[in-house]
C-alpha positions as CSV (number, residue, x, y, z in Angstrom):
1,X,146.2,154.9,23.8
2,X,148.8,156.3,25.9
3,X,150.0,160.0,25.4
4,X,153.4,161.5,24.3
5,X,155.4,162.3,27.6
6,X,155.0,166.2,28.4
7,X,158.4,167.8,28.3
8,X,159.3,169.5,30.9
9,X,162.4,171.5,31.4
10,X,163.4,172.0,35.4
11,X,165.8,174.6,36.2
12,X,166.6,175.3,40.3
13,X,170.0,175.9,42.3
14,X,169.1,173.8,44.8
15,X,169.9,170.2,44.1
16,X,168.3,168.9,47.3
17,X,164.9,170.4,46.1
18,X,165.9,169.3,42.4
19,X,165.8,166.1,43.3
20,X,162.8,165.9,45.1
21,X,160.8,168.0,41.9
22,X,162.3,165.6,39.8
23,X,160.9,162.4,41.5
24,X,158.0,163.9,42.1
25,X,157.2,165.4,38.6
26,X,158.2,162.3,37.3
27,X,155.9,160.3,39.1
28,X,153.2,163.1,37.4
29,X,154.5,161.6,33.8
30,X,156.6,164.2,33.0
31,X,159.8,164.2,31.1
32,X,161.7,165.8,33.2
33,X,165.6,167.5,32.5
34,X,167.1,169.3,35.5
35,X,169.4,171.8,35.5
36,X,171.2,173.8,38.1
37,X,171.7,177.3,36.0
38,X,170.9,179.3,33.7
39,X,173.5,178.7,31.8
40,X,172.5,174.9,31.3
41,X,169.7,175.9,30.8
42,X,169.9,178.1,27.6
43,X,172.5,175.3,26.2
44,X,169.4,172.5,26.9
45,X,166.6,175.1,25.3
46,X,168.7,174.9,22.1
47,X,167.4,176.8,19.0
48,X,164.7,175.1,18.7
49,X,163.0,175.6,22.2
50,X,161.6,171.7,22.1
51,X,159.7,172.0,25.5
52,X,156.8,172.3,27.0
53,X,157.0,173.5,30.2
54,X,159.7,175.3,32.1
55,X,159.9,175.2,35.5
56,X,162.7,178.3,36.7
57,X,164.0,179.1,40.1
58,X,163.7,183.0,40.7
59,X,166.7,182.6,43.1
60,X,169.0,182.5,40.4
61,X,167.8,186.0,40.3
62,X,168.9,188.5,37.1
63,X,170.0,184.9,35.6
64,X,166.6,183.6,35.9
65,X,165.5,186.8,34.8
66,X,167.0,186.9,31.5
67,X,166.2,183.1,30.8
68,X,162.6,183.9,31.1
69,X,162.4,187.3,28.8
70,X,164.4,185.1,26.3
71,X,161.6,182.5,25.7
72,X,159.2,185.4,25.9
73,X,161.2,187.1,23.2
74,X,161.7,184.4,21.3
75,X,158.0,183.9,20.8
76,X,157.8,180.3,21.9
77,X,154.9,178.5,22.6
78,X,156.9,177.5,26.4
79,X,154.8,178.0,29.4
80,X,156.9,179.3,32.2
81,X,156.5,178.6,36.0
82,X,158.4,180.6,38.2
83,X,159.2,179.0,42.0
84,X,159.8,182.9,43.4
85,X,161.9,182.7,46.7
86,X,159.6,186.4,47.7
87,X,156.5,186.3,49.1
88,X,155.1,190.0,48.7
89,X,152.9,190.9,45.6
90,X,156.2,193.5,44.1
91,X,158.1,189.7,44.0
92,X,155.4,188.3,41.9
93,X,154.4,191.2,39.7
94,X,158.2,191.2,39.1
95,X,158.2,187.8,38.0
96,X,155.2,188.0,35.5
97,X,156.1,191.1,34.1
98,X,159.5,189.3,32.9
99,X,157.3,186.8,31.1
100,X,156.4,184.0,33.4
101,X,152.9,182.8,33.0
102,X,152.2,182.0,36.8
103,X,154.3,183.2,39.4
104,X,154.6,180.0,43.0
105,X,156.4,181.7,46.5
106,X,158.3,179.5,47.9
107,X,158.1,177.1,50.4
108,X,155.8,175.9,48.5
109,X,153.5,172.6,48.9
110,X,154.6,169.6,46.1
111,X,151.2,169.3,45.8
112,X,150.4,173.2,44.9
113,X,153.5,172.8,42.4
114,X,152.0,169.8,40.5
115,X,148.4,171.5,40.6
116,X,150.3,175.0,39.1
117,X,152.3,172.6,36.3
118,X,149.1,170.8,35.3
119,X,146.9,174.1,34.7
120,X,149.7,175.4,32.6
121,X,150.3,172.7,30.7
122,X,146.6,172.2,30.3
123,X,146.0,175.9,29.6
124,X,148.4,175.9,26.7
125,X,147.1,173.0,25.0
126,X,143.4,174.1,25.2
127,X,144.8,177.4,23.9
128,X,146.5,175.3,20.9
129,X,143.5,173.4,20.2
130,X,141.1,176.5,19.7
131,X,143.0,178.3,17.2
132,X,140.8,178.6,14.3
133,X,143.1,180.3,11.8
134,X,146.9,179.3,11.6
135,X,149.8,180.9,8.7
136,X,153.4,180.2,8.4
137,X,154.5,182.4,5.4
138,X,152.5,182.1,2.3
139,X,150.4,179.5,3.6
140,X,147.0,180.0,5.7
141,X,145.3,177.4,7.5
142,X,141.7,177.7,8.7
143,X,141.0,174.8,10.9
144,X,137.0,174.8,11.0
145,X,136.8,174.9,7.3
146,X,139.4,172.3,6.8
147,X,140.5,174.3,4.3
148,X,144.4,175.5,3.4
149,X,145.4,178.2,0.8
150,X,148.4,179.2,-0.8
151,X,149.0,183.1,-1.6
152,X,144.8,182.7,-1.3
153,X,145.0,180.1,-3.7
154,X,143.5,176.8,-2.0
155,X,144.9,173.8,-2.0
156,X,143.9,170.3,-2.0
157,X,145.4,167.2,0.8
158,X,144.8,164.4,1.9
159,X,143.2,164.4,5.8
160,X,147.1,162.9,6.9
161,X,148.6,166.0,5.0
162,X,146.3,168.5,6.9
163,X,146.5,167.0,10.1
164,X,150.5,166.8,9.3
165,X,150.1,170.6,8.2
166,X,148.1,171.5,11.0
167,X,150.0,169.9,14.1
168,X,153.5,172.0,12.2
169,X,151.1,175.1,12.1
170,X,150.2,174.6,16.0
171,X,153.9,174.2,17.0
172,X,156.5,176.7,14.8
173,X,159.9,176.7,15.4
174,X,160.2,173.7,17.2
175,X,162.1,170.9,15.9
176,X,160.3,167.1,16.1
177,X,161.9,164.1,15.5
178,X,160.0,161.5,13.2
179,X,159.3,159.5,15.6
180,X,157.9,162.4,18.0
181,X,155.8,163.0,14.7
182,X,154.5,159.9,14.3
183,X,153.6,159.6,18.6
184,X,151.8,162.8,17.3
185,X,149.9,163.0,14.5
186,X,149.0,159.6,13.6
187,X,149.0,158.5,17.2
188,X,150.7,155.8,19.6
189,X,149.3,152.7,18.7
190,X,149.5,153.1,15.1
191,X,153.1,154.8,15.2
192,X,154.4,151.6,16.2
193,X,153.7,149.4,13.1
194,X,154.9,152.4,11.1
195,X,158.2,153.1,9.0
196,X,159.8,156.6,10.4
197,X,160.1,156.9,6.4
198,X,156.1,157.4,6.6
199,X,156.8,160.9,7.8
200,X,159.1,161.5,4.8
201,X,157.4,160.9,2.4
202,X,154.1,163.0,3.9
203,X,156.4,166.3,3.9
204,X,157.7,165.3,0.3
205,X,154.0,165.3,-0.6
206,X,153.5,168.5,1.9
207,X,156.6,170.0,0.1
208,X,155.3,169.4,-3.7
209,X,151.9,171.1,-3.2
210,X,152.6,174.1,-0.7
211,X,156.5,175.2,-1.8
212,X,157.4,177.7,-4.2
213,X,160.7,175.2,-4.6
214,X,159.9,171.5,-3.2
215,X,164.0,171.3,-3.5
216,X,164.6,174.2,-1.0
217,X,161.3,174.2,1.2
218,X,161.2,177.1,3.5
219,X,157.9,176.1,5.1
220,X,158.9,172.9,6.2
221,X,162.6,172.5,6.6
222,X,164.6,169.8,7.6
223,X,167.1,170.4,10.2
224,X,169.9,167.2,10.1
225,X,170.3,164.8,12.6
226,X,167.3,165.9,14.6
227,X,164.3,165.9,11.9
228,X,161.9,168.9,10.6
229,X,160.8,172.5,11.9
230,X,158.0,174.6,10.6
231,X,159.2,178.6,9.8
């Protein structure tokens, strides 16, 4: 079964080099969108910070700066490589403290880069994976258990519904489309024989047993034209 494409959000001054990342991570499988600043950058991040791997330029210096302390802040699951044009260790200490979660000087090696992109990519789904106890709100998840509560009050669904639950619990705040959802949870193969609908009617059933007000979820909300975000 083939996997989902990895996101992966590119942002360096130098178009030359942009390029050659680009062709090179996308030969890797990657997904890749470039952009040349910051400022393209926050307007492709969006609200809903739909990524899963940025790659920043550290040239753009107080720009790229601010674009990494604003997905730290904003307490998304992003990991962040920074491409640091300094070589000495007050460069990359610099760089992590700001939020990145590995720091590359440049020049560096395509092959390093891909290596670096692959650990933190991997890293943060392994990190995913293990999470034994999730909440959004009211509602607690714990994983091992298969069990899910509301206000301590446990509730009963379907092994669709929990996995449904569970990949929303893994991922807040980002927005998935239905058929990202269905690539996701019920998998590649099977997503393609599927109605988009399917997904619908799984949050309708999410919504009746877990919101206070099924009509105006706040668990599970739908966000129009691009499909649902949990929190």
């Amino acid at each position: 079964m083939n996997q989902p494409s990895i996101r992966l959000l590119l942002v360096y001054s130098d178009c030359t080099a942009a390029t050659c990342l680009h062709q090179k991570l996308g030969d890797e499988g990657y997904e890749v969108t470039v952009c040349t600043d910051a400022e393209q950058a926050t307007s492709k991040l969006g609200p809903s910070f739909n990524w899963d791997l940025l790659v920043l330029d550290g040239s753009l210096g107080e720009a790229a700066r601010q674009l990494c302390r604003q997905v730290r802040t904003a307490r998304t699951p992003i990991p962040v490589l920074l491409l640091c044009p300094g070589v000495s260790e007050t460069d990359r200490v610099r760089g992590l403290e700001d939020g990145a979660d590995d720091v590359l000087p440049s020049p560096f090696g395509l092959a390093e880069c891909l290596a670096r992109c692959r650990a933190l990519v991997r890293r943060h789904q392994l990190g995913s994976e293990s999470s034994l106890s999730l909440r959004c709100g009211r509602v607690s998840m714990l994983v091992e258990e298969h069990r899910v509560c509301r206000d301590g009050a446990e509730v009963s669904l379907s092994p669709r519904e929990f996995r449904l639950l569970h990949f929303f619990l893994k991922h807040p705040r980002r927005i998935w489309s239905r058929d990202e959802l269905l690539a996701r949870v019920w998998g590649e193969s099977e997503a393609v024989e599927l109605d988009p609908k399917t997904v619908d009617v799984h949050i309708r059933w999410l919504r009746l047993k877990l919101e206070e007000n099924p009509a105006q979820p706040s668990l599970i909300t739908t966000v129009r034209g691009q499909g649902y975000r949990c929190g």
